[in-house]
TORROBA-620624 format. One record per residue (C-alpha): z, x, y; chain; residue in three letters. Coordinates in nm, 4 decimals. Example, Ala and Ser with C-alpha at 12.3 -4.5 7.8 and 13.67 -1.06 7.14 Angstrom:
BEGIN
REC_0.7800_1.2300_-0.4500_A_Ala
REC_0.7140_1.3670_-0.1060_A_Ser
***
This chain:
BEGIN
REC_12.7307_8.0077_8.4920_A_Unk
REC_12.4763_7.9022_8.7314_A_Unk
REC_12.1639_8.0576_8.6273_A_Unk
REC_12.0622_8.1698_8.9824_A_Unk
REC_12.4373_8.3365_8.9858_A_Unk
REC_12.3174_8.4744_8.6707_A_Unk
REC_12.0030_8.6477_8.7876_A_Unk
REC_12.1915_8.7561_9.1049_A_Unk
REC_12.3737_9.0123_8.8434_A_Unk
REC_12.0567_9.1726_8.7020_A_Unk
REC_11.7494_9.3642_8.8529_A_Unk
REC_11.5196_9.3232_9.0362_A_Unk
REC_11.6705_8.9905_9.0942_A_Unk
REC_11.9842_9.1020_9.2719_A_Unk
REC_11.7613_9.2563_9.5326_A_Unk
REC_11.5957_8.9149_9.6534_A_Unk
REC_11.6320_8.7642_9.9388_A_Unk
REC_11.7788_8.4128_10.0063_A_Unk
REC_11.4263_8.2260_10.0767_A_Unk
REC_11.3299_8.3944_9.7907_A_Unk
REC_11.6195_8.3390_9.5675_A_Unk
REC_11.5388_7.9561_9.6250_A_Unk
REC_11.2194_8.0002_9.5429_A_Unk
REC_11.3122_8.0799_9.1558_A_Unk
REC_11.5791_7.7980_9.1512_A_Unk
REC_11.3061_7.5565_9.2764_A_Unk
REC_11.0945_7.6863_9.0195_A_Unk
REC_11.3050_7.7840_8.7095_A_Unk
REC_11.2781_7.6646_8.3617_A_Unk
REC_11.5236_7.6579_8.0606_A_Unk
REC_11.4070_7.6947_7.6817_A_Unk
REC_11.5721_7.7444_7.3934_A_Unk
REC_11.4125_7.9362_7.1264_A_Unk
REC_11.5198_7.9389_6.7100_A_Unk
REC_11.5800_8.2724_6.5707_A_Unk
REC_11.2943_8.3878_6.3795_A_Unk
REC_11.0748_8.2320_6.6482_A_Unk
REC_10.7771_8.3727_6.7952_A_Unk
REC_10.8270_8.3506_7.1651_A_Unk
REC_10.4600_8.5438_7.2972_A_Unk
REC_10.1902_8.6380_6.9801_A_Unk
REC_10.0179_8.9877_7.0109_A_Unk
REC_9.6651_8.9248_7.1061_A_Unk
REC_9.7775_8.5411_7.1496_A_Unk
REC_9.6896_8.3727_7.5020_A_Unk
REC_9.8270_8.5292_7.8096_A_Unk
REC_10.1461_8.4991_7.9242_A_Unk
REC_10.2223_8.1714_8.1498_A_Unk
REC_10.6023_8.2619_8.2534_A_Unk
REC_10.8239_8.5461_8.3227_A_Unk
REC_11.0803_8.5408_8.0360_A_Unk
REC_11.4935_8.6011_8.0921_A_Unk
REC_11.7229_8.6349_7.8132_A_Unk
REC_12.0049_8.4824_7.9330_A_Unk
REC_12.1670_8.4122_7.5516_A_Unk
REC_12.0731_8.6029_7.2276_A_Unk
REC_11.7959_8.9046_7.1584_A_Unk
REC_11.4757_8.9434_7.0955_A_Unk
REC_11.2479_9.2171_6.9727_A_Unk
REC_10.9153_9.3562_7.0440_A_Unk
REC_10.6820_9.4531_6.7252_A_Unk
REC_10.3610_9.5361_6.6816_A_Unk
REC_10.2348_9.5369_6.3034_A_Unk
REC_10.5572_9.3994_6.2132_A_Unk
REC_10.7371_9.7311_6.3627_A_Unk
REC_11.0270_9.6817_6.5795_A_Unk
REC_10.9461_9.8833_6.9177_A_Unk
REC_11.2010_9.7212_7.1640_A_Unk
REC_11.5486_9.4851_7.1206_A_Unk
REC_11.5853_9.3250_7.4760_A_Unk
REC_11.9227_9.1452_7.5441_A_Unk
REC_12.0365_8.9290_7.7540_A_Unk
REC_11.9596_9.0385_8.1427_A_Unk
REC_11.6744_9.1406_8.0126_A_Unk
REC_11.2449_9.0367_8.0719_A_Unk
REC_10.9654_8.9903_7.9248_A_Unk
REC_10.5982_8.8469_7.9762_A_Unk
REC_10.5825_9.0449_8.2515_A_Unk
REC_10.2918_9.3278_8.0793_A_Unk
REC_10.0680_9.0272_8.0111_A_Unk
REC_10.0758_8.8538_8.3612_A_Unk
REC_10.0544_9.1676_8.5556_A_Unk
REC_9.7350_9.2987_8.3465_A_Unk
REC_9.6124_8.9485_8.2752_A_Unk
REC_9.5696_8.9803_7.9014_A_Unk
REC_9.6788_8.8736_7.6024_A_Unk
REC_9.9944_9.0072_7.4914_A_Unk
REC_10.0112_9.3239_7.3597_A_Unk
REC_10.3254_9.3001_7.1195_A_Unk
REC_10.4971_8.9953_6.9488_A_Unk
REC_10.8341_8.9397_7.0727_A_Unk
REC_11.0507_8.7460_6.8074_A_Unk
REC_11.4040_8.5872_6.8612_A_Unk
REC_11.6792_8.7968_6.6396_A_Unk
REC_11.9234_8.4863_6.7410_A_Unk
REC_11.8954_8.1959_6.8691_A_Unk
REC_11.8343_8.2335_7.2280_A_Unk
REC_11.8571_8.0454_7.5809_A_Unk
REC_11.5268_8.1830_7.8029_A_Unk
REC_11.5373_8.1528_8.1886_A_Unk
REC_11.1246_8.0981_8.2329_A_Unk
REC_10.9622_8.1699_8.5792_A_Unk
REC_10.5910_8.0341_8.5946_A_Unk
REC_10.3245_8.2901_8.7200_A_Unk
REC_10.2397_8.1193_9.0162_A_Unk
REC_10.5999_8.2053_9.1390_A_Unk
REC_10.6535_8.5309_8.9788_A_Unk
REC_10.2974_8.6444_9.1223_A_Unk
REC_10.4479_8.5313_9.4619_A_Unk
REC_10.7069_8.7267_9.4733_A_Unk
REC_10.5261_9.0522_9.3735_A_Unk
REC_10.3199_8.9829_9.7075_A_Unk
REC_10.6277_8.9204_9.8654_A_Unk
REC_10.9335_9.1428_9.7620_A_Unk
REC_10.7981_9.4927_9.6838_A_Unk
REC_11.0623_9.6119_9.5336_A_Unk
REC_11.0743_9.3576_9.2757_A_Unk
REC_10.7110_9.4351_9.1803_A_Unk
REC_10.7586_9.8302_9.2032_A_Unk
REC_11.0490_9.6805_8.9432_A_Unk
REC_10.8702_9.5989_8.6804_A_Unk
REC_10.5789_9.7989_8.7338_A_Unk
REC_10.8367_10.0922_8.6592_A_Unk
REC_10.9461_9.8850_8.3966_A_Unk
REC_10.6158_9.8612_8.2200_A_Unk
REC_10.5174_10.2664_8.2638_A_Unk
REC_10.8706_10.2964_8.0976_A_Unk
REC_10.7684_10.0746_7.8290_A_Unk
REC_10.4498_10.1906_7.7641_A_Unk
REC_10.6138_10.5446_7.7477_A_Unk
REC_10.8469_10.4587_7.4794_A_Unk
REC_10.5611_10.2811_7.2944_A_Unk
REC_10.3480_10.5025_7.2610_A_Unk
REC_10.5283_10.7966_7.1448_A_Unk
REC_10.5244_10.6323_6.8346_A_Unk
REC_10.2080_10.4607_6.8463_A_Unk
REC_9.9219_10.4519_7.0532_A_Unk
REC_9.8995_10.1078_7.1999_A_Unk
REC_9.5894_9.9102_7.3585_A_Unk
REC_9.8314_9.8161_7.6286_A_Unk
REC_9.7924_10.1358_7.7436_A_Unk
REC_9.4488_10.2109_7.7515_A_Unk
REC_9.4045_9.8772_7.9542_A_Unk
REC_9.5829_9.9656_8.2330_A_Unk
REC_9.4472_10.3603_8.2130_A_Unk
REC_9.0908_10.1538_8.2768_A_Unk
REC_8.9465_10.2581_8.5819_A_Unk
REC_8.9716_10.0282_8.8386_A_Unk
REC_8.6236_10.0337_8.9307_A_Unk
REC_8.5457_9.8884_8.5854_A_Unk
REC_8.6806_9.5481_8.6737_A_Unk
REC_8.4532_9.5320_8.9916_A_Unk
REC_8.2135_9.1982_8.9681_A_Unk
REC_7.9490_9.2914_9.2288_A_Unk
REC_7.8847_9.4877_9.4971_A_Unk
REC_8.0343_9.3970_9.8095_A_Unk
REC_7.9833_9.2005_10.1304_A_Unk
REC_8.0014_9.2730_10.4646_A_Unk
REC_7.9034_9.1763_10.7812_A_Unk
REC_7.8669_9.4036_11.1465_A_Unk
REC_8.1944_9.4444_11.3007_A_Unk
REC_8.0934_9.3148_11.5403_A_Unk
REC_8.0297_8.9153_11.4153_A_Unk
REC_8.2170_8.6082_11.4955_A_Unk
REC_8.5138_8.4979_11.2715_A_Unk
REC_8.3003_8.1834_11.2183_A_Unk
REC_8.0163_8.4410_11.1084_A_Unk
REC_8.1891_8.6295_10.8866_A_Unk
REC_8.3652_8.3062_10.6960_A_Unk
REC_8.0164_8.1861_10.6825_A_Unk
REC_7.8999_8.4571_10.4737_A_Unk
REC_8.2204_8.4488_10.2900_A_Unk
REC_8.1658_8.1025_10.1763_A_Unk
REC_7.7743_8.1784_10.1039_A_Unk
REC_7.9050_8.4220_9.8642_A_Unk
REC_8.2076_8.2476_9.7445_A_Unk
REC_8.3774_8.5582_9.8408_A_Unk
REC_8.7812_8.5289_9.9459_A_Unk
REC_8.7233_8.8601_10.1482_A_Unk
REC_8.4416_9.0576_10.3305_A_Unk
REC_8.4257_9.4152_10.4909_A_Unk
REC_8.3409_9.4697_10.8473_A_Unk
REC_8.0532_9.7376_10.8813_A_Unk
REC_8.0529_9.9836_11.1559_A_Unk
REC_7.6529_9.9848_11.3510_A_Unk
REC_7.6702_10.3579_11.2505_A_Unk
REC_7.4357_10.3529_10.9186_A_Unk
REC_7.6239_10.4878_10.6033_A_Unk
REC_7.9509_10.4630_10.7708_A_Unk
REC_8.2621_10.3271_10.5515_A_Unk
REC_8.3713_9.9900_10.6963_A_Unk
REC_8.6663_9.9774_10.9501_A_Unk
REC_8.8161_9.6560_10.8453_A_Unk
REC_8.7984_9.3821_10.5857_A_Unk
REC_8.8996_9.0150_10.6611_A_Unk
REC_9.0440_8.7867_10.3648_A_Unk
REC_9.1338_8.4393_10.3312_A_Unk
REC_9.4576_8.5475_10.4258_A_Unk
REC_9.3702_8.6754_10.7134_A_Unk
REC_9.1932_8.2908_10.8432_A_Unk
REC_9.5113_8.1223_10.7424_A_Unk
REC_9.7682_8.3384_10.9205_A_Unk
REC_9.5830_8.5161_11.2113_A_Unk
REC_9.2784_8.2248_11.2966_A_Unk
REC_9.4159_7.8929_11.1804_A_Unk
REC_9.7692_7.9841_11.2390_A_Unk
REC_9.7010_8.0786_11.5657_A_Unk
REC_9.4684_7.8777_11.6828_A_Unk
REC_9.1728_8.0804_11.7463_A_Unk
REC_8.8612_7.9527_11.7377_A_Unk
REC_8.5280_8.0544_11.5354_A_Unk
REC_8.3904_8.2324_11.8261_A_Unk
REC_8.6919_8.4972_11.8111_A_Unk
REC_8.6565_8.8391_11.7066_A_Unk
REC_8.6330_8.9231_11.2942_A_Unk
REC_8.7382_9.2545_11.3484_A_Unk
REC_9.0884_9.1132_11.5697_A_Unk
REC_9.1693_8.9049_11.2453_A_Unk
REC_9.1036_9.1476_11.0117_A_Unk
REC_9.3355_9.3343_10.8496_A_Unk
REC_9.3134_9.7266_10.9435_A_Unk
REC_9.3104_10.0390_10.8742_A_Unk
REC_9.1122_9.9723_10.6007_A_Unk
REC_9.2954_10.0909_10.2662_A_Unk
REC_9.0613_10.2553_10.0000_A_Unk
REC_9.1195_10.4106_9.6647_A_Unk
REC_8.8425_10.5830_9.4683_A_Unk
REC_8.7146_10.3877_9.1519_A_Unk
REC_8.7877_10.5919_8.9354_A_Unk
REC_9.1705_10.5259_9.0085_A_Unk
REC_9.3585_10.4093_8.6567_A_Unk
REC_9.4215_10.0319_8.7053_A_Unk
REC_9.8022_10.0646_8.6845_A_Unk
REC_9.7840_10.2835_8.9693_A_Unk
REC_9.5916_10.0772_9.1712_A_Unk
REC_9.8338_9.8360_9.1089_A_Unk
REC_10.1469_10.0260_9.2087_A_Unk
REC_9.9364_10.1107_9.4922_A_Unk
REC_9.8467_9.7112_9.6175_A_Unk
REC_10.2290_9.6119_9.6052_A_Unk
REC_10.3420_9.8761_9.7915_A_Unk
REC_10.0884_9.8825_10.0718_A_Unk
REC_10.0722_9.4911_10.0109_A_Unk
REC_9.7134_9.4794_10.0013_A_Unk
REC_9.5641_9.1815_9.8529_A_Unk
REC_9.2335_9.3258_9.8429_A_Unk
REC_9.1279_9.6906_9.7509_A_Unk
REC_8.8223_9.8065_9.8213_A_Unk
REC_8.7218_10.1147_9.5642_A_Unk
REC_8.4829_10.3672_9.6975_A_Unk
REC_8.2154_10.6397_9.5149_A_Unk
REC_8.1686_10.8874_9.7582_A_Unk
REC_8.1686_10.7830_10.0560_A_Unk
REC_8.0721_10.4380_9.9912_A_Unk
REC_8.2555_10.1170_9.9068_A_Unk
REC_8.1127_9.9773_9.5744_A_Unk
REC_8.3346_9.6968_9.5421_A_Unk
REC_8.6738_9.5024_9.6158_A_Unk
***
């Protein structure tokens, strides 16, 4: 069977759309693993691919305990190139098996892309992590329980809402910033907008405005905001639903960071 027909039969796959669907067979890999093979190594480097069983099983452990037996239809590598991290669990081939691989530029695409297939295995991973830790408390889970505003950098930039696309993507590139918040003249006030990278490619270059155009016409708006305090899974959830590519996290009322 052709192994896009293949994926067609399984979630979150079957919900794809065409473009989309030829963006994984563009993009898809085949590997065949021994049994007894480690496939992904708890605390090994991060994941690089999205893993499909299309032949055989494979289980998680941690501490040499089976958690998980995934068969074929089945993912995994997803936990590690959502949160970034190492992975949290070995995975180990019971039988020889036939792996459909997806590399994380493409899966990572597609979560900005096709919400439902990153609300997929976002629900897939809370499910996981559920089952996990009722018999053991795993790291996993206190990584993505981390509140947000932990992974903040620095504080944030802004300019007046009033500046200049070619203002504002000045600053941006004096701060080696991919997005900046447009400030309201009121003093104190949250900003109104923030304008990304994104934003210059699709609504200035793409449309040929010039640098003396408004910021705050390119930007995207209403500004979305969660508190940073929110749990980093939720914030998560949260960015590919609203498909926000940048969340600023506020204390108060202030923004403290993107």
């Amino acid at each position: 069977m052709d192994p896009i027909d293949f994926l067609r039969q399984h979630p979150p796959f079957d919900a794809l759309s065409e473009d989309s669907l030829s963006k994984v067979a563009r993009a898809l890999e085949i590997a065949y693993v021994e049994r007894g093979q480690r496939v992904l190594s708890h605390g090994g480097e991060p994941s690089s691919h999205l893993h499909v069983l299309r032949k055989g099983s494979v289980t998680l452990e941690l501490d040499n305990q089976s958690l998980d037996e995934l068969t074929p239809g089945e993912a995994f590598g997803y936990a590690s190139l959502v949160s970034g991290k190492e992975p949290r669990f070995d995975v180990v081939a019971q039988q020889d098996c036939l792996l459909y691989r997806l590399p994380a530029k493409t899966f990572r695409s597609l979560l900005e892309t096709e919400p439902r297939f990153g609300e997929f295995f976002l629900t897939s991973l809370a499910e996981r992590l559920r089952l996990a830790t009722e018999r053991e408390p795993l790291p996993l889970a206190g990584d993505l329980a981390t509140p947000a505003g932990k992974l903040i950098s620095g504080p944030p930039v802004s300019v007046s809402a009033a500046a200049t696309v070619g203002e504002a993507a000045r600053v941006m590139r004096q701060n080696r910033v991919s997005s900046i918040l447009l400030a309201p003249a009121e003093e104190g006030a949250l900003p109104v907008a923030i304008l990304t990278d994104r934003d210059l490619r699709c609504r200035v270059l793409a449309e040929d405005r010039g640098p003396e155009s408004s910021a705050l016409e390119a930007a995207s708006q209403p500004l979305q905001t969660l508190p940073a305090t929110t749990p980093l899974f939720d914030a998560l959830v949260f960015s590919l639903r609203h498909r926000v590519h940048h969340l600023p996290l506020t204390e108060g009322d202030r923004v403290v960071g993107v």
